[in-house]
C-alpha positions in Angstrom: 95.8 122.3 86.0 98.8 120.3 84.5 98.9 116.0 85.7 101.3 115.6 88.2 103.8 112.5 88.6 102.4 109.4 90.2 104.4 107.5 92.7 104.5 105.1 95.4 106.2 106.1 98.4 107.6 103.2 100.1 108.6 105.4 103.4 104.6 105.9 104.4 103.8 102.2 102.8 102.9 98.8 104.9 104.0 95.7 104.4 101.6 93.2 104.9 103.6 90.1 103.7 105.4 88.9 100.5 104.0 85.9 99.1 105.5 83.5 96.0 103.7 82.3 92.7 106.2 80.2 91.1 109.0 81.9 91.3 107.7 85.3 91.9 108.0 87.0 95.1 105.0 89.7 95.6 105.4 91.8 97.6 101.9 93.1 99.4 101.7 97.0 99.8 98.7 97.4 102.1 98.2 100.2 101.5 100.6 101.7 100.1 100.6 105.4 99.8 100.8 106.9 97.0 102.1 110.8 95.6 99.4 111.9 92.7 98.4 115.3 91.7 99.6 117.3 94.6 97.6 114.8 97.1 98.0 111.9 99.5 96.0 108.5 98.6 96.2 105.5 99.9 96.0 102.2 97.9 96.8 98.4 97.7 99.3 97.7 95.3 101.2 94.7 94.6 105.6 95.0 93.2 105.8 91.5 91.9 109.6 90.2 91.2 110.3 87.3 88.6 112.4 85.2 89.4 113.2 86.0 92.6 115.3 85.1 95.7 114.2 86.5 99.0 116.2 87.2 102.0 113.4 87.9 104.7 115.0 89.7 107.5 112.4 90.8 109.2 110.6 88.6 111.6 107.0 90.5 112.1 104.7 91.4 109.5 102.7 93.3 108.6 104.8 96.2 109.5 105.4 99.9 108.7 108.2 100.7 105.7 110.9 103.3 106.8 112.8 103.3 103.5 113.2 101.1 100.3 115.4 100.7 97.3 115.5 98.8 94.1 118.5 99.0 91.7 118.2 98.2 88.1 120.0 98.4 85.0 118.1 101.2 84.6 118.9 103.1 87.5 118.0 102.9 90.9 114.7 104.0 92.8 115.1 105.5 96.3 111.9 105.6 98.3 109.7 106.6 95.2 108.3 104.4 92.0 107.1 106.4 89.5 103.9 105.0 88.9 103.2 103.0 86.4 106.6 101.2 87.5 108.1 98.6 85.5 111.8 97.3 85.1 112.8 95.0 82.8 116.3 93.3 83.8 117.5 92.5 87.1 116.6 94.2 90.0 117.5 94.0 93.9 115.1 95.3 95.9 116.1 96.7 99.5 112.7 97.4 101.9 113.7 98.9 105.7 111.1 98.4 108.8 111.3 101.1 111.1 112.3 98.0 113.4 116.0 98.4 111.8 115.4 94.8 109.9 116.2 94.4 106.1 114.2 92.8 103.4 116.2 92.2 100.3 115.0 90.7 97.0 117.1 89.3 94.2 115.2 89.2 90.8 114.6 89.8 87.1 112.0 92.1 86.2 109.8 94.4 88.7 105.8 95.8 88.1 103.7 97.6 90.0 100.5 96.5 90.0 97.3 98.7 91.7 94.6 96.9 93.7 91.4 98.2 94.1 90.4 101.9 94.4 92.6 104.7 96.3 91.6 106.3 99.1 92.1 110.1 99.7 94.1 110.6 102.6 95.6 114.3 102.7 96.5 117.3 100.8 100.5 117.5 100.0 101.2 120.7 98.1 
C-alpha cells in the first residue's frame, strides 16, 4: 500500500489559543486534524512563527477554524500543511473562526510541530 501525504487541515482544526515565547507567536492546534494515509486523526500540534506580530481578531477562544492561509516566499498554503511543514522566510498567516473573525500573523519562519500521539477519528477514502 503506497504512504499517503500527511497534512493538517486547518478547516476541521481548534484553536485553543496562541501564546508568545520571545518573539514567537505559537499557535495551539488542539487538536488539530490531520489527513494521513487515507484516514482522519486527530492530534495536538503546535505552528510556531519567529518573529512574529499578531493581530488577534477574534475575541473567544478556543474556537473552531473555518479556513486558514499562510503565504510564503515559497508559495502559499490554503487550508492544508503538508506535514512535516516548515518555511523558511517570511510568512503571513491568515486563520478564519466560523464566527467570521480574522487572526492574522506577520512573521519569519513557520514549523509544525506534533504533540503527543494521534487519535484515530474516521475513515476518508
Amino acid at each position: 500500500m503506497p504512504h499517503l501525504p500527511c497534512s493538517i487541515e486547518l478547516h476541521d482544526s481548534t484553536l485553543e489559543g496562541i501564546e508568545t515565547d520571545c518573539d514567537d507567536a505559537i499557535v495551539k492546534l488542539r487538536p488539530a486534524y490531520i489527513h494521513r494515509d487515507g484516514k482522519g486523526w486527530r492530534q495536538n500540534a503546535d505552528l510556531r512563527i519567529g518573529a512574529a506580530a499578531v493581530d488577534l481578531g477574534a475575541s473567544t477562544l478556543p474556537a473552531k477554524l473555518a479556513d486558514g492561509r499562510i503565504k510564503s516566499q515559497r508559495g502559499s498554503y490554503h487550508n492544508l500543511l503538508d506535514l512535516p511543514f516548515e518555511i523558511i522566510g517570511p510568512v503571513v498567516v491568515t486563520l478564519e473562526l466560523f464566527t467570521e473573525e480574522f487572526i492574522r500573523i506577520e512573521g519569519l519562519d513557520a514549523t509544525v510541530v506534533l504533540q503527543g500521539e494521534p487519535e484515530f477519528v474516521e475513515d476518508v477514502a
